[in-house]
C-alpha positions as a printed NumPy array, in Angstrom:
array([[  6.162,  19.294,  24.697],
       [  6.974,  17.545,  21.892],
       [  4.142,  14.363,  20.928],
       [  4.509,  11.244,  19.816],
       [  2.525,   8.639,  17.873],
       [  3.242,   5.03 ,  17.483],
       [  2.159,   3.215,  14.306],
       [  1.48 ,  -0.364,  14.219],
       [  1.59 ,  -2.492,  11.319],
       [  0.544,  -6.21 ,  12.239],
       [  0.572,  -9.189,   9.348],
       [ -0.12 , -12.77 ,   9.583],
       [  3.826, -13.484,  10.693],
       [  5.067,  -9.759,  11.086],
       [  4.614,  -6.642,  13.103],
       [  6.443,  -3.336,  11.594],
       [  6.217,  -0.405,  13.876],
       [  7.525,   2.761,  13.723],
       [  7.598,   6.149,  16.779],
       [  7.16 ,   9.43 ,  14.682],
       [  6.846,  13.069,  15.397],
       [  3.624,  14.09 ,  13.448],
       [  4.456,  17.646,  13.499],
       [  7.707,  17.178,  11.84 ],
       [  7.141,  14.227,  10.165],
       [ 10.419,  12.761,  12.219],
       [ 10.923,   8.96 ,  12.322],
       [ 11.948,   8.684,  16.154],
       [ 12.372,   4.931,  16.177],
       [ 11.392,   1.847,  13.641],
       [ 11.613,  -1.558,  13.658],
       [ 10.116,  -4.559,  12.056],
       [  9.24 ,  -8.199,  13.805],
       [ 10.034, -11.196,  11.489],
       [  8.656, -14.813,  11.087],
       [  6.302, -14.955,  13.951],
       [  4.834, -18.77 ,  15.157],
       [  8.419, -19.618,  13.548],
       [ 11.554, -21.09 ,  15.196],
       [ 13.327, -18.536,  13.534],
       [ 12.185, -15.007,  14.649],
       [ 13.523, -11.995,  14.364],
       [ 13.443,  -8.771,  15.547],
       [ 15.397,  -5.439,  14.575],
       [ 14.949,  -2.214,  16.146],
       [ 16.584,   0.893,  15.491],
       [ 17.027,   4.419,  17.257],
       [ 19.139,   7.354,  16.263],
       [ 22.516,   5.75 ,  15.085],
       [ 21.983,   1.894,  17.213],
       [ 20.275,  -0.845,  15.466],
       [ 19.841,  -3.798,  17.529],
       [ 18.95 ,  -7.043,  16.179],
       [ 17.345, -10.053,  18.285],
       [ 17.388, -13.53 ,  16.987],
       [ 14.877, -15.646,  18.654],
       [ 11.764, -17.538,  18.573],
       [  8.876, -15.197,  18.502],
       [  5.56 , -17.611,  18.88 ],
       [  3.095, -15.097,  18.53 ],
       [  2.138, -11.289,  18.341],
       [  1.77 , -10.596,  21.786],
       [  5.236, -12.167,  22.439],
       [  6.621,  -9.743,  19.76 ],
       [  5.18 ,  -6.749,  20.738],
       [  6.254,  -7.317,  24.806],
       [  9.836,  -7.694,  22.907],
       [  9.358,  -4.747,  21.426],
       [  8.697,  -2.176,  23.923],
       [ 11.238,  -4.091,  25.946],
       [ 13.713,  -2.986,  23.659],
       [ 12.403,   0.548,  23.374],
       [ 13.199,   0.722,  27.073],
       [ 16.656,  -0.682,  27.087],
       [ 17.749,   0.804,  23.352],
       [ 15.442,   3.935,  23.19 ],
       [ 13.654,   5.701,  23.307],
       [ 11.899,   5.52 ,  26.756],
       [  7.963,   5.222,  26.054],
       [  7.211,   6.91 ,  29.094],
       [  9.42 ,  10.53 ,  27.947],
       [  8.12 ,   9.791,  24.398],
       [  5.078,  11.119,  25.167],
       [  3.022,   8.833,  23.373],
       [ -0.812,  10.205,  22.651],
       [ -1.952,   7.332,  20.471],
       [ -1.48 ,   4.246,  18.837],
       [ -2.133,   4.571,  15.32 ],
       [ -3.381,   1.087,  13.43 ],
       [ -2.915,   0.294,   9.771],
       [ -6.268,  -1.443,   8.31 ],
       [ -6.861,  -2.539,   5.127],
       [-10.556,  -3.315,   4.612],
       [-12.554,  -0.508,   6.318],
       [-16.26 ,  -1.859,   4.422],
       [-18.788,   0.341,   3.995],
       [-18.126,   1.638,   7.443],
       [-15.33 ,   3.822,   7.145],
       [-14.544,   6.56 ,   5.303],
       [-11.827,   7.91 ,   7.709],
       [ -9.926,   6.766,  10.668],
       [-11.872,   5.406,  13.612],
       [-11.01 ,   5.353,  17.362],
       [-11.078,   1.648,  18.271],
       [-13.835,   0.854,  20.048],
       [-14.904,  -2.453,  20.976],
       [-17.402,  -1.657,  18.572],
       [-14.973,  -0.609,  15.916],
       [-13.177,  -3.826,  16.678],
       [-16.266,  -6.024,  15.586],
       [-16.815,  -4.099,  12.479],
       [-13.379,  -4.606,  11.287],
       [-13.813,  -8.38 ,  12.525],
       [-16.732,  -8.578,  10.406],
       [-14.667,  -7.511,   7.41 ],
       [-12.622,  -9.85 ,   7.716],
       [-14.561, -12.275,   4.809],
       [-13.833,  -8.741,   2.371],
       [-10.026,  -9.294,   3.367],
       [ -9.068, -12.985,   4.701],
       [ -5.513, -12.446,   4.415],
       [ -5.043,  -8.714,   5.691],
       [ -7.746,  -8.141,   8.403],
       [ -7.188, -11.075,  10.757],
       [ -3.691, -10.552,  11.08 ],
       [ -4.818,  -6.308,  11.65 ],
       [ -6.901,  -7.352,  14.711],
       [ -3.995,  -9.616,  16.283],
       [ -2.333,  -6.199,  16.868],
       [ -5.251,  -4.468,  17.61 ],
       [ -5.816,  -6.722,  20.818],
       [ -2.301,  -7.377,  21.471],
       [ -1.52 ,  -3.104,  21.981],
       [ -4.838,  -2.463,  23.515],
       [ -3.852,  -5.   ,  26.12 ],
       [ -0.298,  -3.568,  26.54 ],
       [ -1.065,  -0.091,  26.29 ],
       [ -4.227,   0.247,  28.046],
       [ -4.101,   3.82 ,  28.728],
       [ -3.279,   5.038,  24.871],
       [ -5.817,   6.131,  22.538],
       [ -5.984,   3.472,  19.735],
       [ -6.987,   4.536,  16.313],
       [ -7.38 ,   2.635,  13.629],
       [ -6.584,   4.362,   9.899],
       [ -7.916,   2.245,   6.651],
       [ -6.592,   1.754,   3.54 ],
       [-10.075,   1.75 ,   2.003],
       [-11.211,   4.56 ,   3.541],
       [ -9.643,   7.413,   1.184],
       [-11.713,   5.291,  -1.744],
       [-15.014,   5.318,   0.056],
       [-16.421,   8.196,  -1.91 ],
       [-15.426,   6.786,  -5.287],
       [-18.72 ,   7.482,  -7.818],
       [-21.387,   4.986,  -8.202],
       [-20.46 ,   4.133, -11.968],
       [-16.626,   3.152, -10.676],
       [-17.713,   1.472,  -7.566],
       [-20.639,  -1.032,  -8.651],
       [-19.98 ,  -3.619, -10.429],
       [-22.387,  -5.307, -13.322],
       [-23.127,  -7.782, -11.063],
       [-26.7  ,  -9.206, -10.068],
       [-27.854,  -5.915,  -7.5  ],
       [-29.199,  -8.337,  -4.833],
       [-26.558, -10.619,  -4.779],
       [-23.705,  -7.652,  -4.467],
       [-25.782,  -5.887,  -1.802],
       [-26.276,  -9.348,   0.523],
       [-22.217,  -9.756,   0.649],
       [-21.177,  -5.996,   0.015],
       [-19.452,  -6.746,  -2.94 ],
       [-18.052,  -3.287,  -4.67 ],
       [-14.808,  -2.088,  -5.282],
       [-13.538,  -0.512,  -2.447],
       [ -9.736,   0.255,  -3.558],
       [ -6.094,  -0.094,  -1.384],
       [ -3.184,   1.348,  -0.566],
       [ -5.861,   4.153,  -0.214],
       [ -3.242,   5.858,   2.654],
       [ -0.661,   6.128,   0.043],
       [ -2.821,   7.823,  -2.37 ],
       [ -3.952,  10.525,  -0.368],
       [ -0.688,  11.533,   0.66 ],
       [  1.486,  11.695,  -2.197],
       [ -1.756,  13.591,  -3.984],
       [ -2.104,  15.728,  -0.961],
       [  1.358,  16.463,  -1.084],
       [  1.41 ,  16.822,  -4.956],
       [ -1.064,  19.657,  -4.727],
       [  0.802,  21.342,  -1.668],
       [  3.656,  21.559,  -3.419],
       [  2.218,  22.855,  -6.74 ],
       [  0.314,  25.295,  -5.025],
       [ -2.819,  23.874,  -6.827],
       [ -6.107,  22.402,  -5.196],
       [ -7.903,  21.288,  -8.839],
       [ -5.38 ,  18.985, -10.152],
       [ -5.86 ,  15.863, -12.45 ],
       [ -3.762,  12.987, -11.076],
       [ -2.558,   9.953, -11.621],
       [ -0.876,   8.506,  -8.801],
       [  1.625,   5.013,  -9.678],
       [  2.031,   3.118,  -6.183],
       [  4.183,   0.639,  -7.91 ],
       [  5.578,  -2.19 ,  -5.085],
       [  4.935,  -6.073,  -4.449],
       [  1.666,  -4.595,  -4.126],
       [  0.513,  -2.503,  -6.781],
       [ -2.432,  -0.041,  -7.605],
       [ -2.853,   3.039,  -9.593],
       [ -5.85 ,   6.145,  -9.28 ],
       [ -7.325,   8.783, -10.524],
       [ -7.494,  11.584,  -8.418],
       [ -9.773,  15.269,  -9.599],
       [ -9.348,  17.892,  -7.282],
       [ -8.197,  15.722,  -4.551],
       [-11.302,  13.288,  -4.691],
       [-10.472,   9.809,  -6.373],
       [-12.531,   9.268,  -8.684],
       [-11.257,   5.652, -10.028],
       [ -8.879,   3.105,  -8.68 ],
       [ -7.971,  -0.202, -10.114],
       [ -7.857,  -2.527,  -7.018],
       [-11.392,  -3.685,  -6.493],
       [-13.197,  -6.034,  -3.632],
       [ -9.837,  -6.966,  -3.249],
       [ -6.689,  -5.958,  -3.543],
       [ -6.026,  -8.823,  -6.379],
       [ -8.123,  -6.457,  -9.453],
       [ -5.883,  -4.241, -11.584],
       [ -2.367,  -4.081, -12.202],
       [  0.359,  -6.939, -12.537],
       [  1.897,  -7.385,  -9.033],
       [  5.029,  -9.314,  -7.535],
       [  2.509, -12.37 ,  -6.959],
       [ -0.993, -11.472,  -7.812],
       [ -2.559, -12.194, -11.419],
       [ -3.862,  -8.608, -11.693],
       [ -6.829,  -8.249, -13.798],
       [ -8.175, -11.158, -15.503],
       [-10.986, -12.69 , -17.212],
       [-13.316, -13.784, -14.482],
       [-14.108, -17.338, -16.442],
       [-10.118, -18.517, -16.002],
       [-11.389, -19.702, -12.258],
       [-14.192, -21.452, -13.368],
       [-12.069, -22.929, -16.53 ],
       [ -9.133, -23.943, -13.693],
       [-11.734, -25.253, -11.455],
       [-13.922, -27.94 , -14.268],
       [-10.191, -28.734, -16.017],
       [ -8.488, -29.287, -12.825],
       [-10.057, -29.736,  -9.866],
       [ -8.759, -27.237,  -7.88 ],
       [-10.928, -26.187,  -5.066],
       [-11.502, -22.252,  -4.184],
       [ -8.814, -21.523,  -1.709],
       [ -6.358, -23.424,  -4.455],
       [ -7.07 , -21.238,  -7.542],
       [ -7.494, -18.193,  -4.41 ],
       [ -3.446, -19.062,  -3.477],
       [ -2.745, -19.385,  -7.027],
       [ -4.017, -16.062,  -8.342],
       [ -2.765, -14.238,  -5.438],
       [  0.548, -15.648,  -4.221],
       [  1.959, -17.955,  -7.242],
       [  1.036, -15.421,  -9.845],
       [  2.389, -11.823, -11.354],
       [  5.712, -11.523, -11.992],
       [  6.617, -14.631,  -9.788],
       [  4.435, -16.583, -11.843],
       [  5.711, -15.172, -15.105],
       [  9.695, -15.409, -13.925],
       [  9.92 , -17.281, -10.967],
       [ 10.666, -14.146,  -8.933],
       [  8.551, -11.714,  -7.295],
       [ 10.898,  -8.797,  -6.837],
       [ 11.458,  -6.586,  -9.76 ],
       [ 15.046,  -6.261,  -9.043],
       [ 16.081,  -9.957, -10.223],
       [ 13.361,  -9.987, -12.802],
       [ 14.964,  -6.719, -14.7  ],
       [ 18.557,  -8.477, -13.957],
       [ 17.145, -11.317, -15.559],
       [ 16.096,  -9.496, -18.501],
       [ 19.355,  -7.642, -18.839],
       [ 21.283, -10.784, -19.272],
       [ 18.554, -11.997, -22.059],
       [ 15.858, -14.127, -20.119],
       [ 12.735, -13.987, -22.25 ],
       [ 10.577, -14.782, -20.299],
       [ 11.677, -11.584, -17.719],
       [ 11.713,  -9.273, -20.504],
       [  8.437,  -9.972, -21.14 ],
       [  6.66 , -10.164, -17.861],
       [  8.387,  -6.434, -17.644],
       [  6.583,  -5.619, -21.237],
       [  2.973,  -7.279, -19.802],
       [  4.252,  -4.606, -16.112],
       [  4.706,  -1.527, -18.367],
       [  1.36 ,  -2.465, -20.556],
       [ -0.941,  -2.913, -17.758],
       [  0.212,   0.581, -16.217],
       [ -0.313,   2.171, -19.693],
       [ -3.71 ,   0.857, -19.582],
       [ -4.742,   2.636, -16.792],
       [ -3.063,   5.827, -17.54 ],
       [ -5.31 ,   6.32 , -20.669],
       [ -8.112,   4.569, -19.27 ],
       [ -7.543,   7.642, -16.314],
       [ -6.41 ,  10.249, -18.456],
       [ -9.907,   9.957, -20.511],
       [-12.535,   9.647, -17.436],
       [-11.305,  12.327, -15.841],
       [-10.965,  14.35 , -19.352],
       [ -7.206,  15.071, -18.776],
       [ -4.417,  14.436, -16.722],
       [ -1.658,  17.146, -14.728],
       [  0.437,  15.162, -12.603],
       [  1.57 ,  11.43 , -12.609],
       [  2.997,  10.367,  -9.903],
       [  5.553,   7.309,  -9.184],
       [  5.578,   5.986,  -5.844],
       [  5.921,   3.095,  -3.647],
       [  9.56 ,   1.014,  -3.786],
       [  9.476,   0.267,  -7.629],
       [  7.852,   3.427,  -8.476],
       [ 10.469,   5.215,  -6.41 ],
       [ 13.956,   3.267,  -7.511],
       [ 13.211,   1.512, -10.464],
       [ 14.348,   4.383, -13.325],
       [ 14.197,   1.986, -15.983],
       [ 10.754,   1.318, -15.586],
       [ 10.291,   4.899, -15.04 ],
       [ 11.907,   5.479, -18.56 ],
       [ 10.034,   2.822, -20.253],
       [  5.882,   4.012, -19.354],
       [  7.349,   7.569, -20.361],
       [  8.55 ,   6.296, -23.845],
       [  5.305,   4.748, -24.346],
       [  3.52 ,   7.996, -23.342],
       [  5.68 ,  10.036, -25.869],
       [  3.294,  10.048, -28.604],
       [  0.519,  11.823, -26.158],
       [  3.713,  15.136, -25.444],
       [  5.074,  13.39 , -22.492],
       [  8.486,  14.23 , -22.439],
       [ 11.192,  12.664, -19.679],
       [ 14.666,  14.757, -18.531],
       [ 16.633,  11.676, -18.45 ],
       [ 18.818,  13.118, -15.862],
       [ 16.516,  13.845, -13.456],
       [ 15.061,  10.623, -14.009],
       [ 18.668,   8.728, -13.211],
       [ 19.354,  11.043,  -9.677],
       [ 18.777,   9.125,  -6.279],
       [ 15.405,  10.461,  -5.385],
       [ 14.674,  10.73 ,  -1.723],
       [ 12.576,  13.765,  -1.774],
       [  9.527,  14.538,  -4.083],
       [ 10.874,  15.595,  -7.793],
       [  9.418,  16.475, -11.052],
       [ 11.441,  14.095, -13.658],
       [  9.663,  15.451, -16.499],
       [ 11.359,  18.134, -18.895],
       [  9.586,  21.706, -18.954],
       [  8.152,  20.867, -22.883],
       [  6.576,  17.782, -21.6  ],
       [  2.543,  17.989, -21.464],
       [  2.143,  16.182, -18.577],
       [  4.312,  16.916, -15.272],
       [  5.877,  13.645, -13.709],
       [  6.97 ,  13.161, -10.483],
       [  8.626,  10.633,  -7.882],
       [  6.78 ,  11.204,  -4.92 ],
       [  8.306,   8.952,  -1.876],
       [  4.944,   7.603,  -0.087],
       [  5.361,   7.659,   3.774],
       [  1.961,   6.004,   4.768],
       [  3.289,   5.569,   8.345],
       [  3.448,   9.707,   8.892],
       [ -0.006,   9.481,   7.049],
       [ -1.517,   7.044,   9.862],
       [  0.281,   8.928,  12.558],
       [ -1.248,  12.381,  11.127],
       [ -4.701,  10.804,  10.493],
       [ -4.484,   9.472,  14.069],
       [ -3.891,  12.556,  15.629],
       [ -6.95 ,  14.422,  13.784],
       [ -9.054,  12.207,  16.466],
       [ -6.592,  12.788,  19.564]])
């Protein structure tokens, strides 16, 4: 009999969902619930060759998710011959807690409450559906699968920051890392391929949200988000790294409280705050018809990722496999190119025509004199959950 899990994603004013096979790694059904509390909602769901859209007012998550398994009902496929064994829950800030997925627990569910101050804009909208499915599907194992939790074991000297030790210990400041899912699949997956368990990676998850790590023998050992997923890398809105001091400096010359400079670094900033627009794809067409300002935001992009690649590449004392992942790091060739030229000098050597193919399926786009192997290595953190979910079913 074949099994079923169904993965939940909730966020403040959307719900993506997806029915997959973990066995085969089959997407069975998907669909993705738009603009909740708006007047606008939407709602798409699609099943073998029907996609069926919904345009209507969804006012809240519990609304959305009763029009969801409505439509799985009436469109496909039936939940009750889906065989459904859990309900697998995408969290981002696991704490100290977690280092792997949890069943939820109405325990569980007051530790990831409690988290919520380590990730205000993430964990909130988590536990919406995280009460919302438990109340639906009462009689479904509900497991909850963190994005931290793959960054839990990072060593002391990467975690800790130089901060006062009592103060970090009273509000559990450390960096605990994202997109943590992502990396442990497309490394997992790296190694399976290669037929090699010791590997040096570098994985690129390169999308509005972006974070890059250093992965030794399939332990990270260094990742570049931090307490928050605002630390490291230059993102479709978020600042990335910079100096501490700028708050205070906006704050005194300003007046801007907190939560201002908090919306400014993390949803006015990056590329959107260097351009105007947060999605590579109109900052690179920007740049190709001569906007300066794009073609340098894409120069401070490329920089920031080449900063981490050494910065890698020496703590772990070497470097096998780099990885590209995520929606930029999986379609954007030009950038592709462009951290490869800059990584010429160190034997890195790019086959231009791999690089240019459609990639859909993990692929080494690096020629065979090139030093380092590199790869596009589509992320499916969805199968990850589901597979992570089932390890507790």
């Amino acid at each position: 009999m074949t099994q079923s899990v169904l993965v939940i994603n909730s966020g403040s004013s959307s719900l993506k969902y997806q029915l997959i096979d973990p066995a085969t790694g089959a997407s069975i059904a998907k669909g993705l619930v738009e603009r909740i509390g708006e007047e606008d909602g939407h709602i798409r769901h699609h099943y073998g060759v029907t996609t069926v859209d919904v345009n209507e007012a969804v006012p809240d998550h519990e609304v959305g998710l009763r029009e969801v398994l409505r439509l799985f009902n009436a469109v496909g496929p039936n939940l009750n011959d889906a065989h459904i064994v859990a309900v697998g829950h995408r969290v981002v800030q696991g704490g100290k807690y977690f280092s792997g997925p949890a069943l939820i627990t109405d325990e569980v569910r007051r530790l990831i409450d409690d988290l919520c101050a380590l990730a205000p804009l993430h964990n909130p909208a988590h536990l919406k559906g995280i009460d919302v499915a438990r109340e639906l599907l009462p009689d479904i194992p509900h497991v909850a699968v963190f994005d931290t939790a793959f960054f839990q074991s990072l060593p002391a000297d990467t975690a800790t920051y130089a901060l006062d030790r009592a103060t970090a210990e009273k509000y559990a400041i450390r960096r605990y890392g994202a997109h943590g899912t992502s990396h442990q699949y497309v490394s997992s997956l790296v190694s399976k391929m290669l037929g090699q368990s010791t590997l040096k990676q570098i994985v690129l998850h390169l999308g509005n949200g972006a974070s890059v790590s250093a992965i030794d023998s399939g332990h990270a050992v260094d990742t570049s988000m931090g307490l928050t997923p605002l630390e490291g890398l230059v993102m479709g809105t978020r600042t990335g790294d910079i100096d501490p001091a700028v708050v205070f400096h906006i704050q005194r010359q300003s007046g801007m409280s907190a939560d201002e400079v908090d919306t400014l670094f993390n949803k006015k900033s990056g590329l959107k705050g260097l351009t105007g627009e947060n999605d590579m794809r109109a900052v690179r067409q920007m740049a190709t018809e001569g906007n300066k300002d794009a073609r340098l935001a894409l120069d401070i992009y490329v920089t920031r990722i080449i900063k981490y690649i050494g910065s890698y590449a020496a703590e772990m004392g070497g470097v096998d496999v780099i990885s590209f992942t995520a929606g930029i790091g999986e379609n954007d060739a030009a950038l592709r190119a462009e951290v490869c030229k800059r990584l010429a000098p160190f034997g890195v050597e790019l086959d231009e025509d791999a690089n240019r193919e459609r990639i859909s399926e993990p692929t080494t786009i690096s020629s065979r004199n090139s030093s380092v192997r590199i790869m596009v290595v589509p992320t499916n953190e969805e199968l990850a959950i589901a597979r992570q979910a089932m390890t507790l079913i």
